[in-house]
ZAMARGU-4260 file (C-alpha; in steps of 0.2 Angstrom, whole numbers, plus 5000, padded with zeros to 4 digits):
<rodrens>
0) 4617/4291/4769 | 4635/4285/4765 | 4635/4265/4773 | 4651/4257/4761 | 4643/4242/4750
5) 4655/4231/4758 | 4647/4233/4777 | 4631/4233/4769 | 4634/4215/4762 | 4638/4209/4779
10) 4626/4217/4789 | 4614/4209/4773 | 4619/4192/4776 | 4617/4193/4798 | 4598/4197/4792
15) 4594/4186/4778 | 4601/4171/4787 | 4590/4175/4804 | 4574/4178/4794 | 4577/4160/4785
20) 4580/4153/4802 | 4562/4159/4807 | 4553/4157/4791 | 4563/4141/4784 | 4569/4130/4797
25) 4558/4135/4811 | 4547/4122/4803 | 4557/4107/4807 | 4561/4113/4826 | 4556/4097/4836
30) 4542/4097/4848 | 4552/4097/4862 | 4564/4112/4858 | 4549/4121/4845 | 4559/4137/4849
35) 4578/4131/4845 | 4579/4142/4829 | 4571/4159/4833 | 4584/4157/4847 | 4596/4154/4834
40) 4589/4169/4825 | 4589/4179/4840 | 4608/4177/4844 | 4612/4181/4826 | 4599/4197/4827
45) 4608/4202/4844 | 4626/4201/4835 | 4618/4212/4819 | 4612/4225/4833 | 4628/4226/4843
50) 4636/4229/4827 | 4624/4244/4822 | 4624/4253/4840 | 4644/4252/4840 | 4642/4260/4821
55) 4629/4273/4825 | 4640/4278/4841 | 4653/4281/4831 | 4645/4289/4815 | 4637/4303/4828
60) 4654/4306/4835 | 4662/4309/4819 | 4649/4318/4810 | 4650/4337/4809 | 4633/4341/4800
65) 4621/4335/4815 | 4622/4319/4812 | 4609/4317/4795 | 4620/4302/4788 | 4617/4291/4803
70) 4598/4290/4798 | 4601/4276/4786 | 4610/4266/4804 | 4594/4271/4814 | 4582/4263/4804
75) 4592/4245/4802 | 4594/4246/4819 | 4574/4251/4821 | 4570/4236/4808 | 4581/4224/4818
80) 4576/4230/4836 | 4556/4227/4827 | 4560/4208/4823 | 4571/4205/4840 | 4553/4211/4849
85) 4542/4200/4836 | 4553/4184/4840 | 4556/4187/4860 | 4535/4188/4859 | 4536/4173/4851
90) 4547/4164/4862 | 4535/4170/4879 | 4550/4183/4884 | 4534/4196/4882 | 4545/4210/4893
95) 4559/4210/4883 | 4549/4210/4867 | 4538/4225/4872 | 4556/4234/4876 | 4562/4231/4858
100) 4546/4236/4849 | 4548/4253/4860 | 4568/4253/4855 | 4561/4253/4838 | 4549/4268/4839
105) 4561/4277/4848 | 4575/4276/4835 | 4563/4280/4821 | 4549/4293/4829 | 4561/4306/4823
110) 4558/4301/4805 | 4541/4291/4804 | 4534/4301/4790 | 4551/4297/4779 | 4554/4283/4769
115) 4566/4274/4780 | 4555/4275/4793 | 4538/4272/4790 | 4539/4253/4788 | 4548/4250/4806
120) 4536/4261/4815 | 4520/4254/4809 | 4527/4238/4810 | 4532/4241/4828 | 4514/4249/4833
125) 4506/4231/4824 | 4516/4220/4837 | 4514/4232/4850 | 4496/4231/4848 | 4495/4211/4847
130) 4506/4213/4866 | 4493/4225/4873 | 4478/4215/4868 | 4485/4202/4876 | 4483/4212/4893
135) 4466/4217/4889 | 4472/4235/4885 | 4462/4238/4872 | 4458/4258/4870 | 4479/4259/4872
140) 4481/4248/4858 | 4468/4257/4846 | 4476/4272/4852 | 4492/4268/4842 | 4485/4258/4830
145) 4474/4274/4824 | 4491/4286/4825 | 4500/4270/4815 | 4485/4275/4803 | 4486/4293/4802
150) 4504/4292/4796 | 4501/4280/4784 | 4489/4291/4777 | 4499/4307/4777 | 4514/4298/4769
155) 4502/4292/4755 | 4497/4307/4751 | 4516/4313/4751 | 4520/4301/4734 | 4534/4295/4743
160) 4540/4277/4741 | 4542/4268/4758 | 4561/4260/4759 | 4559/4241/4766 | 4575/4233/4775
165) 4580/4224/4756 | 4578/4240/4748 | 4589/4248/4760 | 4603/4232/4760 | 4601/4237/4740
170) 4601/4252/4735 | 4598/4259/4719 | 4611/4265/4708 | 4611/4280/4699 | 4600/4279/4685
175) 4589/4265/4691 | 4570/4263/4699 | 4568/4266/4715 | 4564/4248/4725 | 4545/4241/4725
180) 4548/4229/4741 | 4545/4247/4753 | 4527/4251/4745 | 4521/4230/4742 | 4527/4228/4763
185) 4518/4245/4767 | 4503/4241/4760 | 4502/4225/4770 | 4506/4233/4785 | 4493/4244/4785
190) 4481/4229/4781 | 4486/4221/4796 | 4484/4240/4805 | 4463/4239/4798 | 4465/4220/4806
195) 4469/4223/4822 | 4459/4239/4822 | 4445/4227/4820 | 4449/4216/4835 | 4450/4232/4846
200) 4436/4240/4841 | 4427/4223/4843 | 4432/4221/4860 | 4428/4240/4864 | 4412/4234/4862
205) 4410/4245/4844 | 4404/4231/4832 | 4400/4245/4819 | 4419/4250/4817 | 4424/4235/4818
210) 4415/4229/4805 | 4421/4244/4794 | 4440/4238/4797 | 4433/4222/4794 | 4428/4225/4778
215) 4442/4235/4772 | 4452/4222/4777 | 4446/4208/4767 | 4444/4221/4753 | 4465/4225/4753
220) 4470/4207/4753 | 4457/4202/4739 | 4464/4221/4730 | 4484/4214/4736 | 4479/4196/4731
225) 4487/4192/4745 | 4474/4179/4755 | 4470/4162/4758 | 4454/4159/4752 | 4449/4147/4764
230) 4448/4160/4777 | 4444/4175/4767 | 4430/4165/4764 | 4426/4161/4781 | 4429/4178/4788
235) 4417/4187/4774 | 4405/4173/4780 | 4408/4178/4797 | 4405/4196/4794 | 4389/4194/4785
240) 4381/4188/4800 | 4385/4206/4810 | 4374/4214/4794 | 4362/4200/4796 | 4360/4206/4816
245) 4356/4225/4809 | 4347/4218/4797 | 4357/4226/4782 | 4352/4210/4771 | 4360/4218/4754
250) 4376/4219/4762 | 4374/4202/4773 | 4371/4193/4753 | 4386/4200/4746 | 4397/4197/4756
255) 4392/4179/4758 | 4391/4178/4739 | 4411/4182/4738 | 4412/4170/4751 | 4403/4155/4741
260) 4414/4162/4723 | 4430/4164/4731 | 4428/4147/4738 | 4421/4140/4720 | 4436/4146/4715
265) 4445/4138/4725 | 4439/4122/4723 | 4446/4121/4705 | 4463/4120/4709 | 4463/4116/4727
270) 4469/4096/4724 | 4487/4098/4714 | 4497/4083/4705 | 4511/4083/4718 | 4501/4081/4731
275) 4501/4065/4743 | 4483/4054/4744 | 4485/4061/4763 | 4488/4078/4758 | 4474/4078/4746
280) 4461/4071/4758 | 4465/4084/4771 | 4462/4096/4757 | 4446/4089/4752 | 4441/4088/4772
285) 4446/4107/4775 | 4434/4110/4760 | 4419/4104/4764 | 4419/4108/4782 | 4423/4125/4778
290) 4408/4127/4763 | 4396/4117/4777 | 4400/4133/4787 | 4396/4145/4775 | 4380/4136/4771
295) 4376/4137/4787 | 4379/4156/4788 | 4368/4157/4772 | 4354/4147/4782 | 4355/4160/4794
300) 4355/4174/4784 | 4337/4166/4774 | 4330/4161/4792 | 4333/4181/4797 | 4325/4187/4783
305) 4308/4179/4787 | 4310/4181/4806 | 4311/4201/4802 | 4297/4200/4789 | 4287/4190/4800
310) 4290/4201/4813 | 4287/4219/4801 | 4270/4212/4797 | 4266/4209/4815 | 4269/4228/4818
315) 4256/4242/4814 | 4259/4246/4799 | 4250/4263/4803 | 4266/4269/4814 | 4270/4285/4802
320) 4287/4288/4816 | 4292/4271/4812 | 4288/4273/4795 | 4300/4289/4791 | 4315/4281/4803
325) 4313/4267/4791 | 4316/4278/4777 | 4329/4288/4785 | 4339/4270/4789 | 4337/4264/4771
330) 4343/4281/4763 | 4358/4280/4776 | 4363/4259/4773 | 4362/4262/4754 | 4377/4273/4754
335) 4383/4263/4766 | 4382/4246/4755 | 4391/4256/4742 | 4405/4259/4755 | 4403/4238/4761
340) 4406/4230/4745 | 4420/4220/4732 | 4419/4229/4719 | 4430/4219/4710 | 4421/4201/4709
345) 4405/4199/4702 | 4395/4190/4710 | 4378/4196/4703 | 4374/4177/4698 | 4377/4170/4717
350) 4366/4185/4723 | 4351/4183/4710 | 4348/4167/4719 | 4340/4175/4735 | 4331/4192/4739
355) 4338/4205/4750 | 4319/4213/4750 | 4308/4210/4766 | 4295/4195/4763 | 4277/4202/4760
360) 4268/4185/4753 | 4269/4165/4757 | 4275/4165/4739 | 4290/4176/4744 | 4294/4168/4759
365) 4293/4150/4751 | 4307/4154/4739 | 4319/4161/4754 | 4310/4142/4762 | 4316/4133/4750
370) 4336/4142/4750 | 4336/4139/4767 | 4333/4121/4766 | 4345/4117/4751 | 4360/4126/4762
375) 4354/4115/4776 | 4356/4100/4767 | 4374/4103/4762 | 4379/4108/4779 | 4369/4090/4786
380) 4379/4082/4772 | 4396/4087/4781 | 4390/4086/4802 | 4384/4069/4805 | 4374/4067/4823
385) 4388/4051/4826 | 4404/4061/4824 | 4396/4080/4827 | 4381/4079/4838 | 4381/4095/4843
390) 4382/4106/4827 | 4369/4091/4817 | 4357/4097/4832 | 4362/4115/4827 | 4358/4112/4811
395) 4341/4102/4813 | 4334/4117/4826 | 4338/4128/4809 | 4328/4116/4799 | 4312/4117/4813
400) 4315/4136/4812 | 4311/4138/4794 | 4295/4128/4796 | 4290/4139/4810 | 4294/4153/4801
405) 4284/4147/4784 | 4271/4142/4792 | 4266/4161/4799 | 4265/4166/4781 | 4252/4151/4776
410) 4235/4155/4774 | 4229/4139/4776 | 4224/4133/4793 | 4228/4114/4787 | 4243/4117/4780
415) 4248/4129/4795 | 4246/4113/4805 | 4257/4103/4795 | 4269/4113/4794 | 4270/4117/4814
420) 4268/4098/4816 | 4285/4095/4805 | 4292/4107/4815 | 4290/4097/4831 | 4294/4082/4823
425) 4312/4088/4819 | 4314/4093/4837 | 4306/4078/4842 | 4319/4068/4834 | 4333/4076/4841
430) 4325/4074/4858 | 4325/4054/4853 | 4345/4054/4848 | 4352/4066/4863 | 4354/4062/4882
435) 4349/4077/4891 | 4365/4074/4902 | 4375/4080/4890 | 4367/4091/4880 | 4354/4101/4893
440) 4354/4114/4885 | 4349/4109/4867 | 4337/4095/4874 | 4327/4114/4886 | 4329/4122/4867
445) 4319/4108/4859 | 4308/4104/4873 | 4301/4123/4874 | 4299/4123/4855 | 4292/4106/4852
450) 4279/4113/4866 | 4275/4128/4857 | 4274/4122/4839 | 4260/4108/4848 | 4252/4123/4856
455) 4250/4130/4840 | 4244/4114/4830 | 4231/4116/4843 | 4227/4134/4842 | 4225/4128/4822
460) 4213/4114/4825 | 4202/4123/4837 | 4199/4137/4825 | 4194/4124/4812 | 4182/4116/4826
465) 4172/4133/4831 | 4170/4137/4813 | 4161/4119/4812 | 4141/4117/4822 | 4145/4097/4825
470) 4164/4095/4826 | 4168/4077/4821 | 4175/4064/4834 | 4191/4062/4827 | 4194/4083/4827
475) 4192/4083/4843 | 4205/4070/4846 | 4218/4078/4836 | 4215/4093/4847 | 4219/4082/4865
480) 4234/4075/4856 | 4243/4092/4852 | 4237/4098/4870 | 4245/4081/4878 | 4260/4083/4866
485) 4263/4102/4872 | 4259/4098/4888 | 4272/4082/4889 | 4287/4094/4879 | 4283/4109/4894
490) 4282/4099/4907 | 4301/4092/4902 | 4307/4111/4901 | 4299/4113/4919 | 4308/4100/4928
495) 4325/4103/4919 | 4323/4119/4930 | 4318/4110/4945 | 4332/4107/4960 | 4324/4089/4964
500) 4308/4085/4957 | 4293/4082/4962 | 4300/4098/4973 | 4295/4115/4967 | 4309/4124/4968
505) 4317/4130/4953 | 4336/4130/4952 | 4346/4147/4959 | 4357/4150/4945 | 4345/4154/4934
510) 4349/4170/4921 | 4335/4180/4918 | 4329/4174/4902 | 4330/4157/4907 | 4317/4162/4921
515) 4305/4172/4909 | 4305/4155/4900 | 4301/4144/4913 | 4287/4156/4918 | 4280/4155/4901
520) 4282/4138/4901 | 4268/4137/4916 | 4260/4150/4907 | 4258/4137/4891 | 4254/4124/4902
525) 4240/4130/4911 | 4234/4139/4897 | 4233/4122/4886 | 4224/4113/4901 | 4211/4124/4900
530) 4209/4120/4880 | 4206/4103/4882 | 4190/4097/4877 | 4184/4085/4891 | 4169/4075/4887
535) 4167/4071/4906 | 4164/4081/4921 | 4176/4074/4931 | 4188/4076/4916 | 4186/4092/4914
540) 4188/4096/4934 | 4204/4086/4934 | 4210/4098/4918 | 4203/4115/4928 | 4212/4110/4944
545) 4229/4109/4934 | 4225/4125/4925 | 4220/4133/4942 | 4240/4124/4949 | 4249/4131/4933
550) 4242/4148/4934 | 4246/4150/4951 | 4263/4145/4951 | 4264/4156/4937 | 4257/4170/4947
555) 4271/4165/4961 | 4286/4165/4949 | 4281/4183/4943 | 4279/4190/4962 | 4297/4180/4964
560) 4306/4186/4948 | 4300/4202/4944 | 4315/4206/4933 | 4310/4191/4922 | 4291/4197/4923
565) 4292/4213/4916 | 4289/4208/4899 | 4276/4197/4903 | 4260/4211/4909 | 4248/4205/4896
570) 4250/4187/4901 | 4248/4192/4922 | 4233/4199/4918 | 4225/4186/4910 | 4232/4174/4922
575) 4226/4186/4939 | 4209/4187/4929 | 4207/4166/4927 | 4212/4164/4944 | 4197/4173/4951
580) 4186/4165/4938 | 4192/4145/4939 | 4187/4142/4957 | 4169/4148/4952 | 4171/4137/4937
585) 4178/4123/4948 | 4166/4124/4963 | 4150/4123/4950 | 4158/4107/4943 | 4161/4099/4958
590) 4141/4104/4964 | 4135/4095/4947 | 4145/4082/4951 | 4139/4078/4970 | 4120/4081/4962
595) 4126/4067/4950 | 4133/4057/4964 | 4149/4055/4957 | 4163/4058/4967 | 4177/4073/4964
</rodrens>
């Protein structure tokens, strides 16, 4: 390529004094003209362009060897076509951007592999991809993305040095190193290439691969160094919950633990002396709001883990298929941790802290208990209920989560109770400090577990009463209470579904797991009606007849929904079973009754 140094100069300072416009003094564009200087830019981009079509015109018409010197015109004009579409994007002229980005590929196609061309095309395909997400044209966009991909491999492979648009205003004399911008901008490109490949694949509905280009994303920029570390923290925090979901806990840990370093880190030098006081308090502010998320993720994680240990030791055991999958899996996701990991932090302290391992005893379960609850605290320390009254109510569900939770792997029937009994009261609490006309949703999510963790203090203090010949008074009392307590919570749940109570009928909008709910919300109630322990006949017909009402709307709801009642066989047998048995049971009370001369 022969371009004279003189008409490199000037085509040099058109581009330098656009990219200042955009990246310097776009900054202090008013609010209402916020796109005066990338119009500046763009004029002055335009100019530069005209300038390199008229040259390249005439360089091809005067060349006699097939035109190889007119390269060197072809790929300015790709890299300047490239920020033309990037700034008509940004000023919403989307059609005329997209026609640039192609002009780019188009001049450069030719000679993507090469040094002068591999930066313009991938960088073209980036902004290209970013345009076609935008239309929800997902499988185009990975398309390209995934080419932009296979050339940047093959020209790594090559040990060619890509040539950026400095090193080509600059060019080495003879004797000198070649340029390092090309390689250093490459390298960022193709980051942003594993980026985007993410979204895609994430919208593609491929969280697998999309968690793979996650990964290698946030590995490249902590490699490049070239991250914020508030959001590298947040996005490995953010990817640790997908491993939590397929329960890859090792992976899950480390990721948050270079989350909870990098922002350690951080924190050591985040406030510096030429800072304002404001500038320092919104640095302090971003800080802990953003470590309150990651605690929060690392409460999730701890929660999972007893969740799927609970729900392992719930399982046979004596499943050999399950068994040998589970072997398979493992063997598989240890290769794949390797493939999942920074190797370049060590982060073997933060780690140490919690198990990745399945819990097996309470003693396991009440260490991962306790991490749960000291991540809890610090997120409760940043959400207030006053100024964040949705994620404190987040938050305090998590808190009666890990009681339910730790209360499975007790042994003790008392403390079981206790435990369930915190449980409620932390739903219960949140029921006292939210209005259910503006948080429904979270007021059904506590109402249904507050009832369950009642009905299963009850279900504790029954046990304890048949394994005694005279149960005392005041057991018996506490086991009404929770049945009135459960009762009272399911009720609630009930008529938040209800059109217009006292009527019936249930609201039509209903999701299907919002139906399976509500049926097992008359399931619990009718079941818990018939666990009260009456002391008077005509007590313990009043309780029967509600049972008898419970059950059958129960039995109705299923015939009504039977999407929602597939899952629920076991429960509409027992419930068909009772219904033929309760009016037996109710007819002979009411016959003792009319001998006694007492009226039903």
């Amino acid at each position: 390529m022969v371009i004279p140094k003189e008409i490199l100069s000037d085509y040099k300072e058109l581009y330098e004094k656009a990219n200042r416009l955009v990246e310097e003094e776009s900054r202090n564009d008013p609010p209402t003209d916020p796109f005066r200087s990338h119009y500046k830019a763009r004029d002055v981009l335009n100019d530069l362009k005209k300038q390199l079509d008229d040259q390249l015109v005439s360089v091809q018409a005067s060349e006699e060897d097939g035109g190889q010197d007119d390269r060197c015109y072809h790929s300015l004009l790709a890299f300047v076509c490239r920020d033309l579409g990037r700034i008509y994007i940004y000023t919403e002229e989307q059609a005329e951007g997209e026609k640039m980005l192609n002009r780019c590929l188009e001049l450069v196609t030719p000679f993507k592999e090469c040094p002068e061309g591999i930066i313009p095309f991938i960088g073209a395909i980036n902004e290209l991809s970013i345009v076609l997400a935008s239309k929800e044209e997902y499988n185009k966009g990975l398309e390209i993305l995934l080419e932009a991909e296979k050339i940047y491999e093959e020209f790594r492979d090559s040990g060619l040095k890509a040539l950026a648009i400095q090193d080509m205003f600059n060019p080495p004399e003879d004797g000198q190193e070649s340029p390092e911008a090309g390689p250093k901008e490459l390298e960022s490109l193709y980051t942003l290439v594993s980026f985007y490949m993410a979204q895609m694949y994430g919208h593609l509905g491929e969280p697998e691969k999309s968690a793979k280009c996650c990964h290698r994303t946030l590995h490249r920029q902590l490699e490049s160094k070239t991250y914020d570390p508030i959001d590298f923290a947040l996005n490995t925090a953010t990817l640790s919950q997908f491993y939590i979901g397929e329960k890859r806990f090792e992976e899950a840990r480390h990721h948050l633990a270079a989350a909870t370093l990098i922002m350690a880190e951080y924190e050591v030098h985040m406030l510096e002396p030429e800072m304002s006081e404001k500038q320092r308090q919104d640095v302090s502010e971003t800080f802990k709001h953003r470590y309150a998320d990651i605690a929060r993720c690392w409460a999730k994680y701890g929660l999972y883990l007893m969740n799927t240990s609970k729900l392992r030791l719930m399982r046979d055991e004596d499943d050999e298929d399950a068994k040998n999958l589970g072997i398979v899996l493992r063997n598989l996701r240890l290769v794949e941790a390797e493939q999942s990991r920074f190797p370049g932090l060590d982060l073997t302290a933060c780690e140490n802290r919690i198990s990745c391992e399945y819990c097996l005893t309470f003693d396991d379960a009440k260490l991962v208990f306790h991490f749960v609850n000291e991540w809890l605290d610090i997120a409760k320390d940043y959400y207030k209920a006053e100024n964040e009254a949705t994620e404190y109510s987040k938050i305090m569900q998590d808190y009666a989560e890990a009681y339910e939770h730790i209360a499975f792997f007790e042994e003790n029937p008392e403390n079981q109770a206790k435990m369930q009994k915190r449980r409620a009261k932390y739903l219960e609490d949140l029921l006292d400090l939210l209005d259910p006309i503006f948080y429904m949703k979270i007021c059904r999510e506590c109402w249904y577990g507050a009832g369950t963790a009642h009905a299963a203090v009850m279900d504790v203090r029954l046990d304890i009463i048949r394994a005694t010949s005279t149960p005392a008074p005041e057991d018996i009392k506490k086991v009404n209470q929770s049945c009135m307590k459960a009762i009272k919570h399911f009720e609630s749940y009930v008529k938040s579904y209800l059109v217009k109570p006292p009527s019936e009928e249930w609201r039509p909008n209903m999701d299907v797991e919002e139906q399976r709910h509500m049926l097992y919300a008359h399931f619990h109630i009718g079941r818990i009606y018939y666990k009260l322990i009456s002391g008077h006949p005509l007590q313990q017909l009043e309780h029967l007849t509600s049972c008898h009402t419970y059950y059958k709307k129960f039995d109705a709801g299923c015939q009504l929904h039977k999407e929602a009642a597939e899952t629920l066989q076991g429960e509409i047998g027992v419930v068909r079973e009772m219904l033929q048995l309760l009016p037996l049971k109710i007819n002979t009370i009411k016959t003792r009754l009319n001998k006694a001369g007492l009226t039903a």
